[in-house]
C-alpha positions as CSV (number, residue, x, y, z in Angstrom):
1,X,92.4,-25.4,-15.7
2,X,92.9,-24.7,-12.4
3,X,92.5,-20.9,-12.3
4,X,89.2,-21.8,-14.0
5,X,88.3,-24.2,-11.1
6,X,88.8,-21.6,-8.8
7,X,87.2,-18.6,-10.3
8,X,84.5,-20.9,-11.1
9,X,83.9,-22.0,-7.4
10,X,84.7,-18.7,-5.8
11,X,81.6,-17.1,-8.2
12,X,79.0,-20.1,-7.7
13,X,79.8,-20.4,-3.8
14,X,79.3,-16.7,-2.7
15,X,76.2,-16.3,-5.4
16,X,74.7,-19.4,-3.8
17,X,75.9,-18.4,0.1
18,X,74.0,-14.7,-0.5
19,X,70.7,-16.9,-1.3
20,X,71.6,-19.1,1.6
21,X,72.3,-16.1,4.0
22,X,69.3,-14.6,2.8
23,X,66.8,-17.5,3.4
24,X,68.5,-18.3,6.5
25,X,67.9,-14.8,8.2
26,X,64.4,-14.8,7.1
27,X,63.6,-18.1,7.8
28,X,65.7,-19.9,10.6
29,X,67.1,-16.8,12.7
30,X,63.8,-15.7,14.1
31,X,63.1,-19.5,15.2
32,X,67.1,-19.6,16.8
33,X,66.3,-16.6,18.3
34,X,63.1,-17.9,19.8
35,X,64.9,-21.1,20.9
36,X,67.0,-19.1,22.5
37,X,64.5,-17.2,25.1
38,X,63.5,-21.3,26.0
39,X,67.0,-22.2,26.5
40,X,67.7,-19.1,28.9
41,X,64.4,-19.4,30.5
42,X,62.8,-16.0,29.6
43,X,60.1,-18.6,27.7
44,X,58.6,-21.4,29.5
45,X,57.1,-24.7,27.7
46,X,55.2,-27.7,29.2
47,X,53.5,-25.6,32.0
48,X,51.9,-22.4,33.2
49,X,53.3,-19.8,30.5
50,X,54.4,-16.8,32.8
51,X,56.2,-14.8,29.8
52,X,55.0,-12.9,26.8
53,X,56.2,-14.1,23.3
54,X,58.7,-11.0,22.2
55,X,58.3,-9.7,18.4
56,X,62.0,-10.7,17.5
57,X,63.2,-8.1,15.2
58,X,65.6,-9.9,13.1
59,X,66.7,-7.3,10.5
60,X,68.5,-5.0,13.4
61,X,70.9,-7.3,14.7
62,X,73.3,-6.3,11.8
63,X,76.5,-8.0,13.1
64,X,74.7,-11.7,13.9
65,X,73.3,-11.2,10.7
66,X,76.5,-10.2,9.0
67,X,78.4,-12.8,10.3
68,X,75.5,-15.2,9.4
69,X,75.9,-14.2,5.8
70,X,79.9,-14.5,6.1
71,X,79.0,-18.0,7.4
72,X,77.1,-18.9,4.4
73,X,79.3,-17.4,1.7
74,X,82.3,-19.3,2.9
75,X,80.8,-22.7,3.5
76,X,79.5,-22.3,-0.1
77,X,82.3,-21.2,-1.7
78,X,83.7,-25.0,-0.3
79,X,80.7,-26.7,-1.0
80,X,81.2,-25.2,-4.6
81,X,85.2,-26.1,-4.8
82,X,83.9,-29.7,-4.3
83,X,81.1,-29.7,-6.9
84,X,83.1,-28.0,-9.9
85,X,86.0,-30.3,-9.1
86,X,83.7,-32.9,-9.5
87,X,81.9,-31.8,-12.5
88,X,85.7,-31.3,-14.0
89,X,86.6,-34.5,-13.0
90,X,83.5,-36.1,-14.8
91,X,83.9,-33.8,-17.5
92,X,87.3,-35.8,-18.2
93,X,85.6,-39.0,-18.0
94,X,83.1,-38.0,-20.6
95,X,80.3,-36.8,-18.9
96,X,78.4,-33.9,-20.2
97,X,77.8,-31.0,-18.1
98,X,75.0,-28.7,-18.6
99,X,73.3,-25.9,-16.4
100,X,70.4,-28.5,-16.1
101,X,72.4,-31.4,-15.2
102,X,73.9,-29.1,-12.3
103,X,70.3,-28.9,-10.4
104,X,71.1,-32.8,-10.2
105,X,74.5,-32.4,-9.1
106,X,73.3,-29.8,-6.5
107,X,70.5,-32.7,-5.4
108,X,73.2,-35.6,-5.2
109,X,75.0,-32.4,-2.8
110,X,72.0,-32.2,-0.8
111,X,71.1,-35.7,-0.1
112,X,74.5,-36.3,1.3
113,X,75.6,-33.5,3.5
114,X,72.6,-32.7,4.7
115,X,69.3,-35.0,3.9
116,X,71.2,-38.5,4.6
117,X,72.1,-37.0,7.9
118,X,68.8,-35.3,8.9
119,X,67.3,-38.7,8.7
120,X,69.6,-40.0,11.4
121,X,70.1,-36.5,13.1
122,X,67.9,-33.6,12.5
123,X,68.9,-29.9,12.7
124,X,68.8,-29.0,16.1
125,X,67.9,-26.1,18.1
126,X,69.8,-24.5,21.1
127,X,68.0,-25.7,24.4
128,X,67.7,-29.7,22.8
129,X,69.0,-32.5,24.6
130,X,71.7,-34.8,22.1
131,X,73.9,-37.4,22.4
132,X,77.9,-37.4,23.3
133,X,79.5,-34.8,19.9
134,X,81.8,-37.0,19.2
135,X,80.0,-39.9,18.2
136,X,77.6,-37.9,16.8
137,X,80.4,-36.0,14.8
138,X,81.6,-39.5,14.0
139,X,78.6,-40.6,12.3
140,X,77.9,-37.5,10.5
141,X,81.3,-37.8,8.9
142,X,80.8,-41.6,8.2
143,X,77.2,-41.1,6.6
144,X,78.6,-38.0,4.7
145,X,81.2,-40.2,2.6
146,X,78.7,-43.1,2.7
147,X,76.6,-41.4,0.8
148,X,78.7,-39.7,-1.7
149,X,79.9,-43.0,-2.3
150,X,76.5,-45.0,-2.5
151,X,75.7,-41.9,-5.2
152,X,78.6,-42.5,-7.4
153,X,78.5,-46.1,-7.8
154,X,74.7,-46.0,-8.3
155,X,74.8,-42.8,-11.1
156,X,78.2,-44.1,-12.2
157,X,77.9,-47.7,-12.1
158,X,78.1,-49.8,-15.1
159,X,76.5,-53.2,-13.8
160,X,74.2,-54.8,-11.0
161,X,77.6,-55.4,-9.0
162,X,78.2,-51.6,-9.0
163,X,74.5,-50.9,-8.5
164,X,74.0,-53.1,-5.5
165,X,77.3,-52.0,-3.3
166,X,76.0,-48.6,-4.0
167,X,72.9,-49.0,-2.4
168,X,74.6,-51.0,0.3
169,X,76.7,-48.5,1.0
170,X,73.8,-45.9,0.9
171,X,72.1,-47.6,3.7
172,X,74.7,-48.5,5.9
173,X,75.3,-45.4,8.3
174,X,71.4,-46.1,8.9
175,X,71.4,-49.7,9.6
176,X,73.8,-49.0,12.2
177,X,72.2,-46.3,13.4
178,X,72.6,-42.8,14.8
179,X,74.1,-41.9,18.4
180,X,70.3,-40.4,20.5
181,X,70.9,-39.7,23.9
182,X,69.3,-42.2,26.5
183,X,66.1,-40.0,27.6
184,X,64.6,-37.1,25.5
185,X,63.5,-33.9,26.5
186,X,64.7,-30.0,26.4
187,X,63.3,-26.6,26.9
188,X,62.5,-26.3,23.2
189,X,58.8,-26.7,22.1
190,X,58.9,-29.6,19.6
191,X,56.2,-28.0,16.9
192,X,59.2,-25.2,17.3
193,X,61.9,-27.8,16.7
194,X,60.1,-29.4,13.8
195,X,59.6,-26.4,11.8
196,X,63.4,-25.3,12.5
197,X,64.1,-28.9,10.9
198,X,61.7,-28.6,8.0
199,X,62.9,-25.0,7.0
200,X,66.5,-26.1,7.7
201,X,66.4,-28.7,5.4
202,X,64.4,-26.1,2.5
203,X,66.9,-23.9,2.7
204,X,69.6,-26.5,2.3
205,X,68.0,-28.0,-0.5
206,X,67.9,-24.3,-2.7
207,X,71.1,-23.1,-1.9
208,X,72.7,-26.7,-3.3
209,X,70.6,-26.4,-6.3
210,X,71.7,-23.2,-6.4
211,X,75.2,-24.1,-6.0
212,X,74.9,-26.8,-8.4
213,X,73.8,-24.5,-11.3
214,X,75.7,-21.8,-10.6
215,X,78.8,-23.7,-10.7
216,X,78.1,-25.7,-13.9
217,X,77.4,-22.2,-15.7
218,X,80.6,-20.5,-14.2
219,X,82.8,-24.2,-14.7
220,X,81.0,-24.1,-18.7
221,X,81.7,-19.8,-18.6
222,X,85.1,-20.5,-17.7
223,X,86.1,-23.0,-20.1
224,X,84.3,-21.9,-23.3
């Protein structure tokens, strides 16, 4: 069983990191890049523009881009360990996993490492002003297991009692709050930090659908 885990989540995680690397070099690396001219100054926002928008040609900077793609496979490939031992574990319990049912698993995925969190802290791009790392790293880690947990006793519950600590624990992390430094402000233009968010949290949402089909066909491959 375990070999199967593995090969399981070592073939969903990099299939689902090359989508990943892929969306994230089209889609978020030119607006890094951009942030990036703000932060150093080359750019100027709120004021009397004095520079010329660059083209940013995104497909020659092999080694950012290879090491953006390294990135994605292996954070995938552990994203992917942690939904096929899931799925096993629920397997064992009864539960029936399909190739469908994984697009859910891969939502439940989403909506707690990364949408639970956006609503609290959105992705961020360099040249933004944030609050002190560790309690924001604190929070993110807290609101991460928070919402794993809310998931499983709502989807797994078996009465209102289950249902009602699930949703508690759901909202928790945002009742209290997350860490936002004291004054905002930043060299980034926000219409540029709003669609870094938006296509963050896009491309987030594929590759864990991805991820969660892709490792409920190789888990169901595996194990035939």
């Amino acid at each position: 069983m375990l070999k199967n885990l593995v090969y399981s989540a070592l073939f969903a995680g990099l299939a689902a990191g090359v989508i990943v690397a892929a969306l994230t070099i089209l889609l978020l690396v030119p607006l890094l890049l951009e942030a990036e001219l703000y932060e150093t100054g080359r750019l100027v926002h709120f004021g009397n523009v004095t520079a010329v928008t660059p083209d940013i040609e995104v497909e020659h900077d092999w080694a950012r881009n290879g090491m953006t793609a390294l990135f994605a496979a292996t954070i995938y490939i552990g994203f992917a360990f942690v939904m096929v031992a899931a799925m096993a574990f629920a397997q064992e319990k009864g539960v029936r996993v399909t190739t469908r049912s994984g697009i859910f698993w891969g939502l439940a995925g989403f909506a707690a490492f990364q949408l639970a969190p956006a609503a609290g802290m959105a992705p961020e791009l360099p040249g933004m002003i944030a609050a002190e790392i560790t309690a924001r790293q604190t929070w993110l880690v807290g609101t991460i297991a928070a919402t794993a947990a809310g998931i499983l006793a709502v989807v797994f519950g078996k009465n209102w009692i289950h249902w009602g600590v699930g949703l508690a624990v759901l909202a928790a992390p945002h009742i209290i709050g997350a860490p936002h430094p004291e004054v905002f402000g930043g060299t980034v233009p926000p219409e540029l930090a709003a669609e870094f968010a938006g296509r963050s949290l896009a491309v987030g949402a594929v590759g864990w659908i991805a991820a969660g089909v892709l490792s409920a066909y190789f888990w169901l491959l595996e194990n035939r």
